[in-house]
N, C-alpha and C positions, 0 to 999 in steps of 0.2 A: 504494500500500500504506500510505504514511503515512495517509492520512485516512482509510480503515477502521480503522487503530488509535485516530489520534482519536475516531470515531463509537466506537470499543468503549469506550475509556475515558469517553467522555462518557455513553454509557448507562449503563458500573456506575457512576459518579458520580451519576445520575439514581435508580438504583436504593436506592441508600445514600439519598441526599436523600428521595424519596417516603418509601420502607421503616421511615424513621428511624431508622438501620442505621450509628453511625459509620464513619469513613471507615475506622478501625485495625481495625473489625472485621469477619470473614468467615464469614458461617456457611454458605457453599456453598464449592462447588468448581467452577473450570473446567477444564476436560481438552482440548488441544489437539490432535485428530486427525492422525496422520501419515502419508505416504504409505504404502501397501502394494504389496508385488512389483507387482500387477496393475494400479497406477497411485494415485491419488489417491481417496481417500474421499470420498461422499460427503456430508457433515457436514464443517464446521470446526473448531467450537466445542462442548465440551457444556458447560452450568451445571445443576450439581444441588444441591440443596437440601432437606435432609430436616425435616421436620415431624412433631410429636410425636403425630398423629392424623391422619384424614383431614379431622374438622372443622375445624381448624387449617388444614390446606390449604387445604381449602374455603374458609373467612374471608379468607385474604392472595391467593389468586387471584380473588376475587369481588370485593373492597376498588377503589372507586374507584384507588389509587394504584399498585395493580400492572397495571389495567386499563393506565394512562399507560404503566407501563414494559415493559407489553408491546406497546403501539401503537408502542413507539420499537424496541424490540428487532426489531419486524417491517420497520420503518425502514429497521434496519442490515443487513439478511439481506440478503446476495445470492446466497444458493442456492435461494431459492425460499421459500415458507409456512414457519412455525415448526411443528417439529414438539418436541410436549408428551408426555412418558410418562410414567407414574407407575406404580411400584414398592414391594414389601416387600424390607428387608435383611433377611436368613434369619441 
């Protein structure tokens, strides 16, 4: 378990570095999945990240540097593919 925390922090540290993203600053949120009555979730981790347009989106997920942190993010998975959704906040 230590060194999936490792590989987590070493990836948002990767993500800040790429992103250009200070270390003191967060503009996502991660959300840690907990068990439920009928056993364990499954998802572990979410990180969400809102963006002020879709083009916006579109530019930092197309960006050489998010490509990197998401080749590392898929790295650290061990539940399987990354699954990516995108959303309006009403």
């Amino acid at each position: 378990m230590l060194k999936l925390y490792k590989d987590y922090q070493a990836h948002i540290h990767l993500f800040h570095q790429k992103m250009g993203v200070p270390d003191n600053v967060k503009p996502y949120k991660i959300t840690k999945m907990l068990p439920t009555p009928t056993g364990l979730p499954q998802f572990y981790l979410m990180f969400s990240m809102p963006f002020n347009s879709p083009e916006e989106l579109q530019a930092a997920m197309s960006s050489p540097e998010m490509q990197e942190v998401a080749t590392d993010a898929q790295r650290i998975s061990t539940g399987g593919p990354l699954v990516i959704l995108i959303g309006n906040e009403d």
